[in-house]
C-alpha positions, 0 to 999 in steps of 0.5 A, spaced: 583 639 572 578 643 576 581 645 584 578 640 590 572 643 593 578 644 600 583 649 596 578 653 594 575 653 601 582 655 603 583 660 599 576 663 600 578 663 608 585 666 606 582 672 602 577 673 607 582 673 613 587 678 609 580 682 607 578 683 614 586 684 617 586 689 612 579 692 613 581 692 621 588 695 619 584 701 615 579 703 621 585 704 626 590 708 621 583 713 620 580 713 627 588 712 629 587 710 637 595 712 639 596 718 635 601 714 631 599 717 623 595 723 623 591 721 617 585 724 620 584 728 626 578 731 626 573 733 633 567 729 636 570 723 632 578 722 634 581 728 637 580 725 645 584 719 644 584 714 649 589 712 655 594 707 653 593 700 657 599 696 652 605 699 648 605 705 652 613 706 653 614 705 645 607 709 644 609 715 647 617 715 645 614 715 638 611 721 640 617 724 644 622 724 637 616 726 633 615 732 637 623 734 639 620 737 646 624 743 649 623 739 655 621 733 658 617 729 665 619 722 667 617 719 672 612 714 674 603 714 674 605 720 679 607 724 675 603 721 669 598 723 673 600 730 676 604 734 672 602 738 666 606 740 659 601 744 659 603 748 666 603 756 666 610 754 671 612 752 663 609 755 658 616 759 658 620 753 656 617 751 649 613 745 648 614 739 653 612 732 653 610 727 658 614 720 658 612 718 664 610 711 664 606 707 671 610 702 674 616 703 671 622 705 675 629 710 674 631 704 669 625 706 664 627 714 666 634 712 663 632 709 657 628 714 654 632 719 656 638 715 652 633 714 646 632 721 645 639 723 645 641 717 640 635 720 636 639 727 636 634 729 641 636 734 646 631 737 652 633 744 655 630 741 662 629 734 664 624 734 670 624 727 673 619 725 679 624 720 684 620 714 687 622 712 694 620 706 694 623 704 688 629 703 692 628 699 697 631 693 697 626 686 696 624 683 703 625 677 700 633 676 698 633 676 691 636 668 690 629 667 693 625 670 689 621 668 683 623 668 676 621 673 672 616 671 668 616 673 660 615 679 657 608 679 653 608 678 646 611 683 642 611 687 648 617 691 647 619 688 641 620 692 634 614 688 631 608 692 635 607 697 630 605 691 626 601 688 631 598 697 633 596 696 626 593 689 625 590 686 631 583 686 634 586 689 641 587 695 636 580 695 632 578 695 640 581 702 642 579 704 635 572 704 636 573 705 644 576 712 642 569 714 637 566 713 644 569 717 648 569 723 645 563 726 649 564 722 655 567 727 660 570 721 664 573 717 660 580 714 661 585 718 655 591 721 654 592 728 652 598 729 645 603 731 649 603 725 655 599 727 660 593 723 663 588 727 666 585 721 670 577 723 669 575 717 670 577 718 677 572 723 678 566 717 676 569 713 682 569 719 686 563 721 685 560 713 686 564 710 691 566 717 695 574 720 696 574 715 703 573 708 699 579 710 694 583 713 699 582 707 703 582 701 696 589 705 695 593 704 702 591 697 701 595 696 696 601 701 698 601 697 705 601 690 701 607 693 696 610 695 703 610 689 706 615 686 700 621 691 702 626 690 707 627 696 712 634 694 712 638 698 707 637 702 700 639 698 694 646 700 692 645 698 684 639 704 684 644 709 686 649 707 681 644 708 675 641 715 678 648 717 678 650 714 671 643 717 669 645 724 673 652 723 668 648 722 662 643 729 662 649 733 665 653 732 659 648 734 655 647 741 659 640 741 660 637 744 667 635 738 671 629 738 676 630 733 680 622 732 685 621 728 691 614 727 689 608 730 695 606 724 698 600 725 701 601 724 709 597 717 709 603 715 705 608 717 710 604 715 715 604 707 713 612 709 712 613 709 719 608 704 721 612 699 715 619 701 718 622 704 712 622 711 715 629 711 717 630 709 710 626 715 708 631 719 710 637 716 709 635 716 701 635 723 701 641 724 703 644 719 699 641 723 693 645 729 695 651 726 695 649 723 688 648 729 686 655 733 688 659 727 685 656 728 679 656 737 680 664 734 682 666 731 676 661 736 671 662 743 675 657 746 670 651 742 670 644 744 672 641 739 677 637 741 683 634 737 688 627 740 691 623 735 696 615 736 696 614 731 701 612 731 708 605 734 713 604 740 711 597 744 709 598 740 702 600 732 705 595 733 709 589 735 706 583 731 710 580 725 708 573 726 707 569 720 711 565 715 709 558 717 710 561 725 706 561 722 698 559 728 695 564 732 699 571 733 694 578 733 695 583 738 692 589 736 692 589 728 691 586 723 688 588 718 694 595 717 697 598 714 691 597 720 687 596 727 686 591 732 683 594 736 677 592 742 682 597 740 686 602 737 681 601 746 678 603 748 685 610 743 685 611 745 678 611 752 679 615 751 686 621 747 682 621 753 676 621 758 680 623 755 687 623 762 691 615 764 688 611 762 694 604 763 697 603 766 703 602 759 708 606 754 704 612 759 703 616 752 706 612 748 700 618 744 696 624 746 699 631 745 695 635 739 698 643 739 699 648 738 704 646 744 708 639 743 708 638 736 710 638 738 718 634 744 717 628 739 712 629 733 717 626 739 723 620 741 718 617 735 717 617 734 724 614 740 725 608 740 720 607 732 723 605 736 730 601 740 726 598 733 722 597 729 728 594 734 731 588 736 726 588 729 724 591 723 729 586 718 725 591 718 720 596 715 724 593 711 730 586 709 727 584 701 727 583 701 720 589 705 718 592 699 723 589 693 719 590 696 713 598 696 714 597 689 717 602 693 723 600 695 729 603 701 728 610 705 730 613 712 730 620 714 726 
C-alpha cells in the first residue's frame, strides 16, 4: 500500500523544518553571536560580538564560571556601562568580569554573586555600584499596584541554550554580528562584560549631547514620579546586609560605589522630594556595613560616595544649537563615560591617589564622615549653581520633572 499523498507532504514539511532549525542551529554555533561555543573566532568575521537584548543575566553567568574572574562588577546599566575590566586601576588584581545587568536591582547582585559561590567561584574583590533609586519605596502602596506580569518565554528558564541555539532571534544576532565588525558604532559587548555604548557616539553626533541629555531626564523624571518620598524600603536593607554577609564570609575585598550621578540627576532629586531621602540611604549603608563588620570583624567592606556637584557632576551641558560640541564624562545623566567610570575605579583601588582639583573626588563613607560629605555637597552645589543655575531652575528642567521645583 503506497502512503497518501498527505503523509508524505507532511513528512517532506517535517524534514524540511528539521533541516532548516538544524542549518539555522549550525550558523549560530559558528558565528556564535554570545560568545557560548568558541568553535571559531576569528577577526572581521565574529570577533565583535553584539550587545545582549535577550538572556543577558544567563549569558553573561556563563561567561563569569567559565572565566573564574579574580574580581567582579555588579551593578546596574551604570556600571555596564562605565566600568571597565579592563581598567589600569585593575590590572594588578587578575582577570575581571563585568556582570553587570540593566535594570535589575541588588536582588540580581546577590543572585550572581550566590551562582558564583555555588559554582565554587570565589573573586578576591567584589566592586558593586548601589542605585539609590532602587530603594525607594513604590508611591502607590504595594496592595495597589498591578500584578506582575509573566515573565517572557523561556526567559530564565533551563531550556534558553536550547532556544540560544535554535531560534530565529538567534540566527537574527548571527547575522547581525557579521555586520558589525567594521562598524565602529555598533551596539557590542566586549568578552569580559563591558558595554562600550558606541552606539551613543552616532546619537551624538546626529541629534547632539543636549537632546539625549534631555530625552533621559524625561525618563528619569517619569521614573521619579512613581516613588514615594516618604520612607526607604525596609526589605532592601535587609537583603544589602544578607548580601553584605554573603561576600564577607568569603573574604573577598568588597567595594562598595555610590555611583556619580550627574548634577542634573541630583537636581531633579531635589525637585522630586527625595533628597532627604538621598541622605538618609546613606546613613543607612553605613550602618548596614558596621553591623555586618560587628558580626565579621575581618571582613573588607568600603563604602566610597561619587556623587554630588563637583567638577565632574557637573560637567556642562552643551546646548542645542552646540551638536558638534562633545561631553567628557557622561553620556547624559543616567550614565557615565568609561573616562569617568576609570577615574572612580581608580579612586575606589587606591582611594588616597587624587589629582590635583578633584582631591575630594569619591570620599570613603562611614560614621564619622557622614556630617563632613553632607558639608561637601553642599558646598560644590554653590560652586554648580552658580556656573550653571539652568540646571536647577530652567523652564525645561521644570517641565521635564513635571514639578515646579524646590531646594533640599
Amino acid at each position: 500500500m503506497t502512503a497518501s499523498p498527505f503523509k508524505s507532504y507532511l513528512a517532506t514539511l517535517a524534514l524540511l523544518l528539521a533541516g532548516g532549525a538544524l542549518l539555522a542551529g549550525a550558523v549560530v554555533l559558528i558565528v556564535d553571536p554570545y560568545g557560548l561555543y568558541g568553535v571559531v573566532r576569528r577577526d572581521d568575521f565574529n570577533a565583535v560580538k553584539p550587545g545582549l537584548s535577550r538572556y543577558q543575566n544567563q549569558i553573561k553567568m556563563e561567561h563569569a564560571l567559565r572565566r573564574q574572574p579574580q574580581f567582579i562588577i555588579l551593578g546596574n546599566s551604570r556600571a555596564e556601562i562605565g566600568f571597565d575590566p579592563r581598567a589600569s586601576a585593575l590590572a594588578a588584581l587578575g582577570s575581571g568580569y563585568n556582570l553587570a545587568i540593566p535594570g535589575t536591582g541588588l536582588a540580581t547582585s546577590a543572585s550572581q554573586f550566590a551562582q558564583l559561590r555555588q559554582a565554587g567561584v570565589h573573586p578576591r574583590t567584589v566592586i558593586v555600584g548601589l542605585e539609590f533609586i532602587d530603594f525607594l519605596n513604590p508611591a502607590i502602596p504595594p496592595a495597589a499596584r498591578p500584578a506582575p506580569t509573566a515573565a517572557a518565554p523561556a526567559q530564565g528558564r533551563a531550556d534558553w541554550r536550547f532556544d540560544a541555539l535554535f531560534s530565529l532571534a538567534s540566527l537574527k544576532d548571527a547575522v547581525h554580528t557579521l555586520r558589525i565588525q567594521h562598524d565602529g558604532e555598533a551596539a557590542t559587548l566586549s568578552a569580559d562584560g563591558f558595554n562600550p555604548l558606541l552606539e551613543y557616539g552616532a546619537h551624538a553626533r546626529r541629534d547632539g549631547y543636549q537632546k539625549m541629555f534631555a530625552q533621559r531626564a524625561r525618563e528619569s523624571a517619569a521614573n521619579l514620579r512613581r516613588k514615594s518620598t516618604r520612607g526607604l524600603a525596609t526589605e532592601d536593607f535587609q537583603l544589602l546586609r544578607s548580601f553584605l554577609l554573603a561576600m564577607a564570609a568569603t573574604q573577598a575585598d568588597v567595594q562598595l560605589v555610590i555611583y556619580p550621578y550627574h548634577a542634573q540627576m541630583l537636581a531633579m532629586f531635589e525637585a522630586a522630594g527625595v533628597w532627604p531621602l538621598f541622605e538618609e540611604w546613606k546613613t543607612q549603608l553605613v550602618l548596614a556595613i558596621a553591623a555586618v563588620k560587628a558580626q565579621h570583624p575581618d571582613a573588607h567592606i568600603s563604602l566610597i560616595d561619587f556623587s554630588g556637584y563637583g567638577r565632574y557632576n557637573c560637567e556642562r551641558i552643551p546646548a542645542a544649537n552646540e551638536r558638534g560640541m562633545a561631553t567628557r564624562w557622561y553620556w547624559e545623566a543616567g550614565h557615565f563615560k568609561k573616562a569617568l567610570g576609570d577615574i572612580v575605579l581608580r579612586r575606589v583601588m587606591s582611594p588616597r591617589d587624587s589629582a590635583p582639583g578633584d582631591s575630594r573626588f569619591g570620599m570613603p563613607l562611614d560614621g564619622a564622615s557622614l556630617a563632613q560629605n553632607r558639608a561637601r555637597i553642599a558646598q560644590e552645589r554653590s560652586v554648580c549653581a552658580a556656573a550653571q543655575p539652568a540646571l536647577f531652575s530652567s523652564p525645561l528642567l521644570a517641565a521635564q520633572h513635571g514639578y515646579t521645583g524646590g531646594g533640599r
